[in-house]
C-alpha positions as CSV (number, residue, x, y, z in Angstrom):
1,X,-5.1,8.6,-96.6
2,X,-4.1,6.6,-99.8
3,X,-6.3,8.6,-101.7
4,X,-4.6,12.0,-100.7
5,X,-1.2,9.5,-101.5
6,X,-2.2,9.1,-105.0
7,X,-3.1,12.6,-105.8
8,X,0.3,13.4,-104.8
9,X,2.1,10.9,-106.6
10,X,0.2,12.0,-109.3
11,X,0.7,16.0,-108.9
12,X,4.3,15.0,-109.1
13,X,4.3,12.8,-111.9
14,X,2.7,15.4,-114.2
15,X,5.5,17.6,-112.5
16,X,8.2,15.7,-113.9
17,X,6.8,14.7,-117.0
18,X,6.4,18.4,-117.6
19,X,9.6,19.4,-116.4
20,X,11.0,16.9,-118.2
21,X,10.6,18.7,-121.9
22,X,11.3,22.1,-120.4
23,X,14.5,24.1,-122.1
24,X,15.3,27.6,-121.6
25,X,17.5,29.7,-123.9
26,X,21.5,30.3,-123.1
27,X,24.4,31.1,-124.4
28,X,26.2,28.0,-125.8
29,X,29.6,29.3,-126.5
30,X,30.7,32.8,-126.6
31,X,34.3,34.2,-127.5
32,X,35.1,37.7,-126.2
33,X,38.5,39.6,-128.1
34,X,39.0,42.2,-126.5
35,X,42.6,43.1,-125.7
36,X,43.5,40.8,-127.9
37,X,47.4,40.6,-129.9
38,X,49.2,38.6,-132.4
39,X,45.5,37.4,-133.9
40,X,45.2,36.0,-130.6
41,X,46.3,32.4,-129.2
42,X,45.5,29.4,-131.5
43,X,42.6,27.6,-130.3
44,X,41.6,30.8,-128.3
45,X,39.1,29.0,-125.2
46,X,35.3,30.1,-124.7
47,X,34.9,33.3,-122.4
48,X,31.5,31.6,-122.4
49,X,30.3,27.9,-122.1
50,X,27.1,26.8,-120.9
51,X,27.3,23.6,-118.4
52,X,25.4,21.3,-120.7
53,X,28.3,21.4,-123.4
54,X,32.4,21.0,-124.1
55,X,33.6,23.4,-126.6
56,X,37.1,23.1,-127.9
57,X,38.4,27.1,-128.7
58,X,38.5,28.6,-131.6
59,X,41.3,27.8,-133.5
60,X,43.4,28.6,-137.1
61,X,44.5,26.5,-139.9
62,X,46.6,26.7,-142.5
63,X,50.3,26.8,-142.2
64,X,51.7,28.7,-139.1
65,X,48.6,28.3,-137.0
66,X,50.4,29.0,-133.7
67,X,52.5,31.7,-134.8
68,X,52.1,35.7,-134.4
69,X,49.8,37.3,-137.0
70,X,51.4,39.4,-138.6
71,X,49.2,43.0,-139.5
72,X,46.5,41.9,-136.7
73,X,44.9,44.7,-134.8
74,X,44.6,44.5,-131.2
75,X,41.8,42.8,-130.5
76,X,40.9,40.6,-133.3
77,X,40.9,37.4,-133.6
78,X,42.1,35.8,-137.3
79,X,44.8,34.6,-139.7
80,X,47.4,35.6,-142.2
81,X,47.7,32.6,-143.9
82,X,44.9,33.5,-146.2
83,X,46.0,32.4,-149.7
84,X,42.8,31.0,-151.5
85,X,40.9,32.6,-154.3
86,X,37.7,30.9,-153.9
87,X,36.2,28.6,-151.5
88,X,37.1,25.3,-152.6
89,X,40.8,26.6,-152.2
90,X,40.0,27.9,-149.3
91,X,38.9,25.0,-147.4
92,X,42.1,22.6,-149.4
93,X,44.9,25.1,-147.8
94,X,42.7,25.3,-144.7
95,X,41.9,29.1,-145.1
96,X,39.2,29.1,-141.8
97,X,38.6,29.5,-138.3
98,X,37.3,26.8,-136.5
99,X,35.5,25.6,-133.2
100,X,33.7,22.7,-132.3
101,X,30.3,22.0,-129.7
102,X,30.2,18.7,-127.9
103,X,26.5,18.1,-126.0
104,X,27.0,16.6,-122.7
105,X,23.3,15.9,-121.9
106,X,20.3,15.4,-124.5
107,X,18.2,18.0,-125.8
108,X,20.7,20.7,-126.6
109,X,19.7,22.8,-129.9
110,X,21.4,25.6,-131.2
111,X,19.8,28.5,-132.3
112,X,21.3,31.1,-134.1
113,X,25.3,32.7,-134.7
114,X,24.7,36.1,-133.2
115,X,25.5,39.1,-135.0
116,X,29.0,39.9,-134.9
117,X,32.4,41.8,-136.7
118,X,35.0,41.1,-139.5
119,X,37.9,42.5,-139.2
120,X,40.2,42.7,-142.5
121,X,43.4,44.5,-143.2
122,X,44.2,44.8,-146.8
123,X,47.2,45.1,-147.7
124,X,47.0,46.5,-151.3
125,X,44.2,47.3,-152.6
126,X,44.9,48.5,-156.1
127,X,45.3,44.5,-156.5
128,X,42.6,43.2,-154.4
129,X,39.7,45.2,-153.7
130,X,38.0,45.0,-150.6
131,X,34.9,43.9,-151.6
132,X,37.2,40.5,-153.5
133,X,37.2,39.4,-149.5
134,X,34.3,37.0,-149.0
135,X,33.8,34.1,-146.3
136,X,31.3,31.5,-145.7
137,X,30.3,29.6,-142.6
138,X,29.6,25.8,-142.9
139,X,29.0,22.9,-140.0
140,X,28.8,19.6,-139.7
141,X,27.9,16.4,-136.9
142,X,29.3,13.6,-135.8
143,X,31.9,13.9,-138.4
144,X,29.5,13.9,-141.5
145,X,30.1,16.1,-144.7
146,X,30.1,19.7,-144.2
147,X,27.5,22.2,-145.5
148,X,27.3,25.7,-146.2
149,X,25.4,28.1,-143.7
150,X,23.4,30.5,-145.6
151,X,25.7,31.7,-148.8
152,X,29.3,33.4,-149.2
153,X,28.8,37.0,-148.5
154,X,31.6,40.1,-148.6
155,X,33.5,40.5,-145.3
156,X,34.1,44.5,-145.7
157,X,33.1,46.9,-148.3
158,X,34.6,50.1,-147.4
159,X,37.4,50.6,-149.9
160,X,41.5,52.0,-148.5
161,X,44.3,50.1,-147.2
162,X,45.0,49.3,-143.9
163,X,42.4,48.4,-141.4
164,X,38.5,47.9,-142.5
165,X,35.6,46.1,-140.6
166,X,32.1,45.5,-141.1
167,X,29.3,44.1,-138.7
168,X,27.5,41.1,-139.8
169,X,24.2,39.8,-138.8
170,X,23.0,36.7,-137.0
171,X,22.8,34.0,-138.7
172,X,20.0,31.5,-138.2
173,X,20.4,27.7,-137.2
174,X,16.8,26.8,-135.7
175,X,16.2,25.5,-139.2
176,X,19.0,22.9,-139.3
177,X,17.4,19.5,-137.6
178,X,20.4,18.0,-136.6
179,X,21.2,20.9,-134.4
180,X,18.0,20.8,-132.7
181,X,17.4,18.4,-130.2
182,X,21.1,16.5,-130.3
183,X,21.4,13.8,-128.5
184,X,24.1,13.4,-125.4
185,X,28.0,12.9,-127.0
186,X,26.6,15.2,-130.4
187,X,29.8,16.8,-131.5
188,X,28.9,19.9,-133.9
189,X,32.1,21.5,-135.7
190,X,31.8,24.7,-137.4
191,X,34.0,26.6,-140.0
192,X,34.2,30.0,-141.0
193,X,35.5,29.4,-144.2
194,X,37.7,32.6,-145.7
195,X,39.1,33.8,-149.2
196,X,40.3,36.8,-151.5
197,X,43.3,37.4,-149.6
198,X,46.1,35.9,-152.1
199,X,48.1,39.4,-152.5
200,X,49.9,41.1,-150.4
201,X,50.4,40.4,-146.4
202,X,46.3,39.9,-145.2
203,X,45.0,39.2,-142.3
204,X,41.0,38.6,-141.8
205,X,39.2,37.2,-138.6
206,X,36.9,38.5,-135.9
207,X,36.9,41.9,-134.2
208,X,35.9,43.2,-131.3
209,X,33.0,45.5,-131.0
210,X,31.0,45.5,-128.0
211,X,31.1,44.9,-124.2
212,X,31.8,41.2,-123.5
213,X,31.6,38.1,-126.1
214,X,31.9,39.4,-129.4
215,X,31.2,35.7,-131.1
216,X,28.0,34.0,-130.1
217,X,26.3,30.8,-130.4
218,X,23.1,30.9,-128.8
219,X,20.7,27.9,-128.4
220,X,18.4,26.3,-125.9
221,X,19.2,23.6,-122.9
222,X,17.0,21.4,-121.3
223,X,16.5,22.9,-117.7
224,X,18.2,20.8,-114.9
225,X,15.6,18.4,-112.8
226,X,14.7,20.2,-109.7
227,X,15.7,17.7,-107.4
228,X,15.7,19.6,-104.3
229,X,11.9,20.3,-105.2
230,X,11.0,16.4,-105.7
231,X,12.9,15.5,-102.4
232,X,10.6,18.5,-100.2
233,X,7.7,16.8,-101.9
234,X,8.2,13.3,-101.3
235,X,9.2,13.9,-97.7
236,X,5.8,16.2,-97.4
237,X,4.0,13.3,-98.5
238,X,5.3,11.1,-96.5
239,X,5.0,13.1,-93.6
240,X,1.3,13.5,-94.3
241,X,0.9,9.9,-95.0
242,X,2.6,9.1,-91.4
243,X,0.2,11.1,-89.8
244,X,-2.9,9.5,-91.0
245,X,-1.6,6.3,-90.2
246,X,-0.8,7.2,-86.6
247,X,-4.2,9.2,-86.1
248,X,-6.0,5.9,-87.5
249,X,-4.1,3.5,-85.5
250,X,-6.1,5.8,-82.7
């Protein structure tokens, strides 16, 4: 009898020791703009949050945050208030698009910005070219100094006035420690940092262009404890262990 007790106690100890360091892959956050007007609503919420985080919408900066954009197309997502000429201006007059990831349980790790649009009308190109639009994204932790994901790149490159967009790929973050693994409370605050757009009326942001979320952070989240399972197995165990007592007590 106690020795079939210990093999069970020991069948589910492995169990939750391997359970234990399990994740599986999800979408953390996920923004979908279709339908959108106006550059959409300051701090726009996730059409997409996984359980095991908080994420506070993506939002402008810059003056007139909360205003209606002017020259935004229907659904995109962005700002007008784009009047840097290179990224250190940029981030001073608070030229970027925002969001931030909180982890409510341990072991959280993001994995990758999925590939997604920009959207950019130009309002004169005869004084600033398309391809003088460029943007960078950067993050941070726990309130430490922000760094630059992966380097400035050129948000269109088709040349005309009016309304241009370009698809960009995913962008890696699996090689960023402190995005892997973050412990419970980890805030992670990202920045898509944008500039070029000091002539004229611009507007630059997101776009949509495909069914559902068109911005996606995807990671990895530690799967929940199957407590159900553990409860069925303890009460099996007992079970069995109830009936060899009686049957010996015989």
């Amino acid at each position: 009898m106690f020795k079939t007790i210990r093999v069970l106690v020991a069948l589910l100890g492995a169990a939750l020791i391997s359970h234990a360091s399990a994740t599986q892959a999800a979408v953390i956050a996920g923004w979908d703009f279709s339908g959108l007007t106006d550059g959409g609503p300051n701090n726009l919420s996730a059409s997409t949050e996984d359980p095991a985080v908080a994420v506070q919408g993506l939002a402008r900066n810059g003056p007139g945050p909360n205003d209606p954009q002017a020259n935004a197309g229907v659904g995109t997502f962005g700002s007008n208030a784009l009047v840097a000429q290179n990224q250190a201006d940029a981030i001073t007059f608070g030229s970027y698009l925002s969001f931030s990831i909180t982890t409510l349980e341990p072991g959280v790790s993001l994995t990758d910005i999925a590939a997604y649009n920009t959207w950019v009308h130009d309002q004169d190109p005869s004084t600033l070219p398309p391809s003088d639009f460029f943007g960078v994204w950067q993050y941070r932790t726990d309130a430490n100094a922000f760094a630059d994901i992966g380097s400035s790149f050129q948000l269109i490159t088709s040349g005309g006035t009016g309304q241009q967009t370009k698809t960009q790929s995913a962008l890696a973050l699996s090689g960023f420690s402190d995005l892997q693994s973050m412990d419970s409370g980890t805030q992670a605050d990202f920045r898509f940092v944008i500039w070029g757009a000091g002539y004229g009326a611009n507007y630059a942001g997101f776009n949509s262009f495909q069914a559902g979320d068109d911005l996606i952070i995807n990671g990895t989240v530690p799967v929940p404890e199957p407590s159900t399972a553990m409860l069925a197995l303890v009460a099996v165990a007992a079970g069995i262990a109830s009936a060899r007592l009686r049957r010996s007590v015989k």
